[in-house]
C-alpha positions in Angstrom: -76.0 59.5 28.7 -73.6 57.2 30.6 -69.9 57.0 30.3 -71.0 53.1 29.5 -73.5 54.4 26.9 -71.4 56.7 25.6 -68.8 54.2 24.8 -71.3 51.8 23.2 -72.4 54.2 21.2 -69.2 55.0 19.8 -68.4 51.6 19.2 -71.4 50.9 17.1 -70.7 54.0 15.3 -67.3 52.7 14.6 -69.1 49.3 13.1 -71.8 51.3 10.9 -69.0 52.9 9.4 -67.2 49.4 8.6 -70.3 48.8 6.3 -69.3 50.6 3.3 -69.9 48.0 0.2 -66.4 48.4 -0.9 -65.2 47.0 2.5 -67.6 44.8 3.4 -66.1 41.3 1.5 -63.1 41.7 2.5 -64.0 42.5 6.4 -66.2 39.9 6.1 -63.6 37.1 5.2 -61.5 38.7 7.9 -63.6 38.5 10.1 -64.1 34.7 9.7 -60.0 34.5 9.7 -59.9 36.4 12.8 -62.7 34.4 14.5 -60.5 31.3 14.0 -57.6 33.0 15.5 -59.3 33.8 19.0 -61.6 30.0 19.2 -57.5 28.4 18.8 -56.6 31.3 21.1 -59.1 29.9 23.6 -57.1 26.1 23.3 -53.8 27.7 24.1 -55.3 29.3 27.2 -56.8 25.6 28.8 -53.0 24.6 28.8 -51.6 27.9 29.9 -53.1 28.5 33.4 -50.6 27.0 36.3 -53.4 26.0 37.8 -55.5 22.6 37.4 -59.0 23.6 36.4 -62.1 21.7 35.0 -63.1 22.3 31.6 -66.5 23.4 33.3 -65.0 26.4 35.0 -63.8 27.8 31.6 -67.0 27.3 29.7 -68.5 28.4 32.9 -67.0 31.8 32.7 -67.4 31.8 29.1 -71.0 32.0 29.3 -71.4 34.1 32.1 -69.2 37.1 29.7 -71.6 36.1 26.7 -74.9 36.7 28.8 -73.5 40.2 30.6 -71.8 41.4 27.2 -75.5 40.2 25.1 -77.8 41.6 27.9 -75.9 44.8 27.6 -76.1 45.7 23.8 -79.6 44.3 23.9 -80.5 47.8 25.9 -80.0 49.1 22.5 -82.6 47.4 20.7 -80.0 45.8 18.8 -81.6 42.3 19.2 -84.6 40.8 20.8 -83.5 38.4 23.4 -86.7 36.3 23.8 -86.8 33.5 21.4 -89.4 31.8 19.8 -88.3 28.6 19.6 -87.4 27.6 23.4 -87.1 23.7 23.6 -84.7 23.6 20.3 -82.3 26.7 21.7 -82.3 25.2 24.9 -81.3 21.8 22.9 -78.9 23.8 20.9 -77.4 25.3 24.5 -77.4 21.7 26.1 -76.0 19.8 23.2 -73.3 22.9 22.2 -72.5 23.2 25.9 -72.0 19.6 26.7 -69.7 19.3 23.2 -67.8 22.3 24.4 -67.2 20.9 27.8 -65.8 17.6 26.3 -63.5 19.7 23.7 -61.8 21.7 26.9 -61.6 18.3 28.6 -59.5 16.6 25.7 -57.0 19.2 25.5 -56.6 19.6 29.4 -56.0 15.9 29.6 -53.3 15.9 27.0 -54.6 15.4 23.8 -52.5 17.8 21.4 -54.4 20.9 20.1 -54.1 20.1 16.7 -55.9 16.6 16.6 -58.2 18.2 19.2 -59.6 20.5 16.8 -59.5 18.3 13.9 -61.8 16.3 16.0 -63.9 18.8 16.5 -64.6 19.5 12.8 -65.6 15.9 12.2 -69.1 18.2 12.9 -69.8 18.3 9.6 -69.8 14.9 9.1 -72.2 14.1 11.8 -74.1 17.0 10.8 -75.0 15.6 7.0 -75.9 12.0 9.2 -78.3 13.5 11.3 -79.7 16.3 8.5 -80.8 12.7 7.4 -81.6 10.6 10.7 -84.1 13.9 12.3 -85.2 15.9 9.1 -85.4 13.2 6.1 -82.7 14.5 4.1 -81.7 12.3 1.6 -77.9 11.6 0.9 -76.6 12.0 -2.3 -74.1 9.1 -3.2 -71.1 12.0 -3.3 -72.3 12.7 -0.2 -72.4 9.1 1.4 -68.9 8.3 -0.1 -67.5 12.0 1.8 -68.6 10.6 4.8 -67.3 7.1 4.5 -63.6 8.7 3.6 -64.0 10.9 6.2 -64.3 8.4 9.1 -61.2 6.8 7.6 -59.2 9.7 8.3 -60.8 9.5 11.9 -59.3 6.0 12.3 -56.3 7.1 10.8 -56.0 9.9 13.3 -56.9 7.6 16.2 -54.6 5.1 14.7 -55.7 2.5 17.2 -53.6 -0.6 16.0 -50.6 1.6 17.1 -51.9 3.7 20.0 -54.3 3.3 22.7 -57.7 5.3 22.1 -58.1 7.0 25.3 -60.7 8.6 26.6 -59.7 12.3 26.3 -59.4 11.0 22.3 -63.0 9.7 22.8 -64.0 13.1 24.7 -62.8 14.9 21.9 -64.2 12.7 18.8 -67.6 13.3 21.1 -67.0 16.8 20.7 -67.4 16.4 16.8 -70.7 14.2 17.2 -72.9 16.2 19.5 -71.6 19.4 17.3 -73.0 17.4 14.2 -76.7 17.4 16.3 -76.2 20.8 17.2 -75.2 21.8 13.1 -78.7 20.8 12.6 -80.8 22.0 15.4 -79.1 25.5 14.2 -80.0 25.2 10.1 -83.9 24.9 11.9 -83.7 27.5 14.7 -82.0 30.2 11.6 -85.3 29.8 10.3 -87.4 32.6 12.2 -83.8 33.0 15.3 -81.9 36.1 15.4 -77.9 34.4 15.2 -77.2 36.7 18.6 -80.7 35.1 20.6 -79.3 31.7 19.6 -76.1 32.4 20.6 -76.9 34.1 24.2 -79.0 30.8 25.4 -76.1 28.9 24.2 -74.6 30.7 26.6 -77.4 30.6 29.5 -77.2 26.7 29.0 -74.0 26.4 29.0 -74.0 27.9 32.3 -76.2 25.6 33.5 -74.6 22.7 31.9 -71.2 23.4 33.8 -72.7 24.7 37.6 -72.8 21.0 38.9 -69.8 20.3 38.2 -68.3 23.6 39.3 -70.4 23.4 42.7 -69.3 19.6 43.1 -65.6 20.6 42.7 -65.8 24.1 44.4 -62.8 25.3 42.6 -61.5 28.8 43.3 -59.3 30.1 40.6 -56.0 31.6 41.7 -55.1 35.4 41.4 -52.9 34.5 38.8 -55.0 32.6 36.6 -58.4 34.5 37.0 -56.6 37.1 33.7 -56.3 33.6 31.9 -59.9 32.4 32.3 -61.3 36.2 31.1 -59.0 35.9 27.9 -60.9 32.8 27.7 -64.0 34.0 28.0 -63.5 37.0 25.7 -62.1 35.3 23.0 -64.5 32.9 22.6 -67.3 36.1 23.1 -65.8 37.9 20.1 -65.1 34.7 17.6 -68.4 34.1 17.8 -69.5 37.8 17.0 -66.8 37.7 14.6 -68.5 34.6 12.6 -71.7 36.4 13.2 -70.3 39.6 11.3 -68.8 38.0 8.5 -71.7 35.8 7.5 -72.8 38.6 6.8 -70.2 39.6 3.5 -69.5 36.6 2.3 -70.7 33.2 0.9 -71.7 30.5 4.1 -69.8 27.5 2.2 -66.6 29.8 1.6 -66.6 31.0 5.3 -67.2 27.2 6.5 -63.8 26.5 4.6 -61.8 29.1 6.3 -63.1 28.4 9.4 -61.3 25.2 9.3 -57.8 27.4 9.4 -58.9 27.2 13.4 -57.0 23.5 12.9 -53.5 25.0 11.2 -53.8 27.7 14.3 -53.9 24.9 16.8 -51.4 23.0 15.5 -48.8 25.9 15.1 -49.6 26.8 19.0 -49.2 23.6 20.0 -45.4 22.8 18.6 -44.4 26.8 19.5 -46.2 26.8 22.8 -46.5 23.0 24.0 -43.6 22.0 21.7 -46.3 19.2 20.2 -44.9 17.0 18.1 -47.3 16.4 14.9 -47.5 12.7 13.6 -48.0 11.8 9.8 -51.1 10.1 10.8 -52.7 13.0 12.3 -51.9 14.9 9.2 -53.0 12.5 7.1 -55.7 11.8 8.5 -56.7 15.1 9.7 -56.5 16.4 5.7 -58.6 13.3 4.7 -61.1 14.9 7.5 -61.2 18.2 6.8 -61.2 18.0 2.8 -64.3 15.7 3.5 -65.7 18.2 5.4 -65.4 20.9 2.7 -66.8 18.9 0.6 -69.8 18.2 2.2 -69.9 22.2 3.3 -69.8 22.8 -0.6 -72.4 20.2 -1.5 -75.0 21.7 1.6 -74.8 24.9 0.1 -75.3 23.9 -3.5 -78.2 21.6 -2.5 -80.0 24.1 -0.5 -79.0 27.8 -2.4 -78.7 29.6 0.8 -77.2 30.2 4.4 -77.9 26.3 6.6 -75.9 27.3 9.6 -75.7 30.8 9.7 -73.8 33.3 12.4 -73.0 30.0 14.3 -70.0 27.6 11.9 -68.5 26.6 15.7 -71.1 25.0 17.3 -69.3 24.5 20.3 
């Protein structure tokens, strides 16, 4: 056996072990806790690096570390990596990677972390609008009035009679929308998909997503940064294994809501790192936005009595 083998096999012994009943609910909300820290953790690092890089690069590199880090711990017959499924995963890679590429792209242009990722979580909003538009699924009037509350908190937030809506506000807001498709393609893929196959063409089409615009640009990261891009890379790589592992120990509608703490990260690295100044609007508004989201997290789950999105709650 190989020093690389040996150290893989260590590691999964060290997981087995984790998976003692009396342990497992509270690793398993940990482990949604700690998978908010590092996708935040992946925000602070766009606005860290001295250098001026597209948001391509970064997702770029973030899927190249998924594919290498999957293809390796698939030699273990942990996972199959062939899916069954193709055209939806590679609809779940396109639509994820394109949603992650304009997420990046509002916080490099400016947009503060904090209404960034509130943005972002507008997901489940779109996601109960087109659970009805592409598989028939009927809306409840609770349902119809979380969604109408919810985009007032989204105009609140934008706050356009007061502020411009630029476009890095729209990139972001987009974010939220194509993440809403993606909810969806995901509750159909979890059907016969191991979470780990849908996650490693997530990353093979991100990939593929981002190379034009990393070839058009030919950008060459600087020594310095290239540290910056791997913690990138990483973190994202280990949330999502993180989400993976603690679907596993604890209720999907309960993890959905503590996923959501990925906003109070953001904003608290924003004003420490950035020195981001938080507006009552956006808080407002991004509570309206988020308890909306709950809410309709909640009412999925009671509806359908089991696990619509599992091992991927951050679709992008």
């Amino acid at each position: 056996m190989t020093f690389y083998e040996t150290i893989i096999c260590n590691f999964l012994t060290m997981i087995q072990g984790l998976k003692n009943p009396k342990n497992a609910p509270v690793l398993g909300y940990g482990a949604i806790f700690l998978s908010a820290l590092l996708f935040s953790t992946m925000a602070v690092v766009t606005r860290m690096v001295e250098g001026t890089y597209s948001s391509s690069l970064f997702n770029m590199i973030r899927g190249i570390l998924g594919i290498l880090v999957l293809l390796g711990l698939s030699r273990f017959h942990l996972f199959p990596l062939k899916g069954k499924q193709l055209k939806l995963l590679a609809a779940r890679g396109i639509f994820g990677g394109i949603a992650s590429i304009c997420f990046f792209k509002a916080i490099i242009g400016g947009v503060p972390l904090a209404t960034s990722t509130i943005l972002l979580y507008t997901f489940p909003i779109f996601g109960a609008i087109f659970s009805w538009i592409l598989l028939g699924e009927r809306l409840n009037t609770r349902e119809v009035a979380a969604v109408f509350i919810a985009f007032i908190g989204v105009y609140i937030i934008l706050n356009p009679g007061y502020q411009p809506i630029t476009l890095m506000l729209i990139f972001a807001l987009m974010a939220g929308f194509l993440s809403g498709i993606t909810i969806v393609i995901i509750r159909v893929l979890r059907r016969e998909e191991n979470p780990f196959v849908i996650y490693f063409y997530f990353c093979l089409f991100l990939v593929i997503t981002c190379l034009p615009e990393v070839v058009t640009q030919l950008q060459v990261p600087h020594v310095r940064d290239i540290p910056y891009l791997i913690v990138f890379g990483l973190a994202g790589l280990l949330g999502q294994i993180s989400i993976t592992y603690g679907l596993k120990y604890c209720r999907v509608a309960t993890a959905g809501i503590i996923a959501m703490t990925e906003t109070f990260y953001a904003g608290v690295w924003g004003v420490l790192f950035f020195h981001e100044m938080i507006s009552w609007t956006s808080v407002w508004g991004g509570g309206i936005v988020l308890a909306s989201g709950a809410y309709l997290t909640l009412l999925e789950y009671a509806r359908t009595k089991g696990p619509p999105s599992l091992g991927d709650l951050r679709t992008a």
